[in-house]
C-alpha positions in Angstrom: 125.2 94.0 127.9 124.0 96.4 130.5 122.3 93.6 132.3 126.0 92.5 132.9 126.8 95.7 134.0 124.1 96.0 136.3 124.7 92.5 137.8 129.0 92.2 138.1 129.9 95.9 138.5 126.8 98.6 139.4 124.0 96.9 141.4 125.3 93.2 142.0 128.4 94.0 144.6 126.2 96.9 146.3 123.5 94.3 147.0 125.7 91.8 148.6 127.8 94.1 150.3 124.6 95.6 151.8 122.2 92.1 152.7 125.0 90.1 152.5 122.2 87.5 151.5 122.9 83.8 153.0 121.9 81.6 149.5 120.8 77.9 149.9 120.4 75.2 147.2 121.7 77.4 144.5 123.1 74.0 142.9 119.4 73.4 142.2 119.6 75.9 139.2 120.6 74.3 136.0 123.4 75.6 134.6 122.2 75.4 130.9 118.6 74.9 129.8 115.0 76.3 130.0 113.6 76.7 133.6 111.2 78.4 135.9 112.3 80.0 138.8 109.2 80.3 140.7 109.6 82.3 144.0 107.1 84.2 146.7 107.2 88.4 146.5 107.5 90.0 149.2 109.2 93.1 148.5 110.2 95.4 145.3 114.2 94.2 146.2 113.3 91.2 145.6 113.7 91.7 141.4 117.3 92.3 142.0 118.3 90.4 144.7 118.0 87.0 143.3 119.6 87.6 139.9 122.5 89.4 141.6 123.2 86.1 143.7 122.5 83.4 140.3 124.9 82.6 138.0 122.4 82.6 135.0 120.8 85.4 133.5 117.3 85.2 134.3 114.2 87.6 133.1 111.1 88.3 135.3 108.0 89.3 133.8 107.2 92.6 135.3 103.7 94.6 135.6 103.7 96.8 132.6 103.4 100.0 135.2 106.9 100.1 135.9 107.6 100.6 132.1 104.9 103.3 131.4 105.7 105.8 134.3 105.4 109.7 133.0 108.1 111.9 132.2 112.3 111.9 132.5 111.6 109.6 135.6 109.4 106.9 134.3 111.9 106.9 130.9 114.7 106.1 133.6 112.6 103.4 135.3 111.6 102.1 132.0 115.1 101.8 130.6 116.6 100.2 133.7 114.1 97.8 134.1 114.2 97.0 130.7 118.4 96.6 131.0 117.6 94.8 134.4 115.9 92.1 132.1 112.3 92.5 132.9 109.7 92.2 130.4 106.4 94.1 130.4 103.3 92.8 131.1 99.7 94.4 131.3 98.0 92.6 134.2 94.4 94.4 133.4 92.2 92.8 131.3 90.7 89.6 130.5 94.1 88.6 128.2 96.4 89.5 131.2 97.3 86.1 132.2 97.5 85.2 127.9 100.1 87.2 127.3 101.7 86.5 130.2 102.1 83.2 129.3 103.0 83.9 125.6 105.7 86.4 127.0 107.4 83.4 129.4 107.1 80.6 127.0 109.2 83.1 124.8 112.1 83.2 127.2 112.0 79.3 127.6 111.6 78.8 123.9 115.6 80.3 124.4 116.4 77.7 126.5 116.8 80.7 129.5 115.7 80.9 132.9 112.0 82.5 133.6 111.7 83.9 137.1 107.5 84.6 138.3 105.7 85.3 141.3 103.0 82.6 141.2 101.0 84.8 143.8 100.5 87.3 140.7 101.1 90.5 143.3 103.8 91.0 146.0 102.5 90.3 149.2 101.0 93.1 151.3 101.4 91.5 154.8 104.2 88.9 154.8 102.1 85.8 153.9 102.1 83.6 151.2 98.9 83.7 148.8 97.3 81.0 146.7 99.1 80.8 143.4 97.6 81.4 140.0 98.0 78.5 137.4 100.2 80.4 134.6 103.2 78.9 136.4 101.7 75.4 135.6 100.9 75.7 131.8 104.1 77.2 131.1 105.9 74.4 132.7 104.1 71.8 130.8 103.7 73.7 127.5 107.7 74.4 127.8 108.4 71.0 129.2 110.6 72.8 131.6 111.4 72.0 135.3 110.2 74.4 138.4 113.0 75.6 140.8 110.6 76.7 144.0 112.6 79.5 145.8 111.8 81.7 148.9 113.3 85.3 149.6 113.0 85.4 153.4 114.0 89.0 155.4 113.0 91.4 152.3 109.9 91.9 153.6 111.1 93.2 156.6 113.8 94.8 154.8 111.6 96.8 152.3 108.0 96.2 153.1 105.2 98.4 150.8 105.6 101.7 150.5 108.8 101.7 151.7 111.0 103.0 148.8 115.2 102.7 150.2 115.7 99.3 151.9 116.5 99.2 155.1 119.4 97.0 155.9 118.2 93.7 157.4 119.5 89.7 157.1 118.2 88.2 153.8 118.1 84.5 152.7 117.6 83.0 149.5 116.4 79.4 149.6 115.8 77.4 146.6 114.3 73.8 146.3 115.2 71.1 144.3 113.5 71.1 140.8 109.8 69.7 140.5 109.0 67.9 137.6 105.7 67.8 135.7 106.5 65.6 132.9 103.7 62.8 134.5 101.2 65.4 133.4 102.1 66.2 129.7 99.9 67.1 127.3 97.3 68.1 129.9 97.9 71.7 130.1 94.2 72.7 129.3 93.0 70.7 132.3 91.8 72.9 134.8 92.2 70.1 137.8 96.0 69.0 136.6 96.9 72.7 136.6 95.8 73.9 139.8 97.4 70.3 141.3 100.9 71.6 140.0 100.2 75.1 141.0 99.5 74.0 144.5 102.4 71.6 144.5 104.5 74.8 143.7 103.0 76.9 146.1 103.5 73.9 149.1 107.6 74.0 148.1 107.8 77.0 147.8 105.9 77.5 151.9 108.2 74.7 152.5 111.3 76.7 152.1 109.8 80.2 153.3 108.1 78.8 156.1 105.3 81.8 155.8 102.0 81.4 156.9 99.8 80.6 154.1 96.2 81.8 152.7 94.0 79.9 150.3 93.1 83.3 148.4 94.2 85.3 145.7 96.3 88.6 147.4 94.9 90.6 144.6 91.3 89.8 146.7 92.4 90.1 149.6 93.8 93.2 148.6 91.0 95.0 147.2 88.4 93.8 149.9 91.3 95.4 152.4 91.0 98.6 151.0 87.6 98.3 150.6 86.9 98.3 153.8 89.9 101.0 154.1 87.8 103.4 152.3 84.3 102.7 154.4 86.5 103.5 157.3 87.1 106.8 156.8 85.1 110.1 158.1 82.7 111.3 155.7 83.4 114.7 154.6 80.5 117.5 153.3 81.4 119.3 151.0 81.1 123.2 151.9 78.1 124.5 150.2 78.6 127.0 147.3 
């Protein structure tokens, strides 16, 4: 119920009336039926934006951090992300992507509409990073249809670290639906499911129009601050 809330009376009106967002190829979203949004991530608005602008109720699967936040404010953040629609998932571990998978296949198994970031992490520059095949075996395990979408000006809108947007022109582009039903049954092939992951990831650069790296951001990301770290002036500690 509060998801309604959130999306027709609370959040949804201040977010258009704000971005004003300039939506394309929103008749490519079913209307009924399992599906998988699959979109790039480029900024924290980007979680509300889209399901404030679709018709359907749609549930993202969300890194379990923003449910397990300490005190009166991470109960808040818990319980609106929670009423938001997003569902928790720890992305440490060697099970990570697993339950992932099992947690998405449970929204589609309800015949709903499953919005992920095939990149795994938002982006920390702007660009659009190699995807990671969960998106793939949930589409052929589910037998449900990929909607590729783009969210182009959040970035700039509310890059990292930036916590209040800033108010900037926002697009919302989606693709027509890809199909995967040619590869069914062949969800534990490692070839056919980085194919589809790559076919996502070329729609959905298609629509964005981002420049594109053949890494995982979560790599790029740690050998970023990596070299960060080395960077910075050694400090002695004073002697006792």
């Amino acid at each position: 119920m509060f998801y309604y809330v959130l999306k027709y009376v609370l959040l949804g009106p201040l977010l258009r009336l704000v971005f004003r967002p300039r939506i394309e190829g929103l008749e490519h979203v079913p209307s009924s039926g399992a599906a998988i949004v699959a979109g790039n991530h480029l900024s924290f608005s980007d979680h509300f934006l889209m399901p404030a602008i679709l018709k359907r109720r749609i549930t993202f699967l969300a890194k379990a951090e923003y449910f397990t936040g300490p005190g009166i404010k991470g109960r808040l953040t818990a319980a609106f992300f929670r009423s938001a629609g997003q569902i928790p998932v720890d992305r440490s571990g060697k099970e990570a992507g697993q339950a992932a998978i099992r947690e998405g296949l449970g929204v589609l198994a309800k015949d709903e509409l499953l919005g992920i970031y095939p990149e795994g992490t938002r982006s920390h520059d702007g660009r659009l990073y190699k995807g990671k095949v969960g998106v793939a075996v949930m589409a052929l395990r589910a037998e449900a249809p990929v909607i590729p979408c783009a969210m182009i000006g959040t970035f700039e809108a509310q890059p990292p670290g930036r916590k209040l947007p800033r108010i900037h022109p926002v697009s919302i582009r989606f693709g027509e639906p890809l199909d995967f039903s040619r590869y069914a049954g062949m969800e534990n092939e490692k070839t056919v499911l980085r194919a589809i992951t790559d076919e996502i990831m070329y729609a959905i650069l298609t629509l964005s129009e981002q420049e594109y790296v053949d890494r995982y951001a979560a790599d790029v990301k740690k050998e970023e601050a990596k070299k960060a770290e080395s960077r910075r002036p050694f400090r002695r500690t004073p002697s006792s």
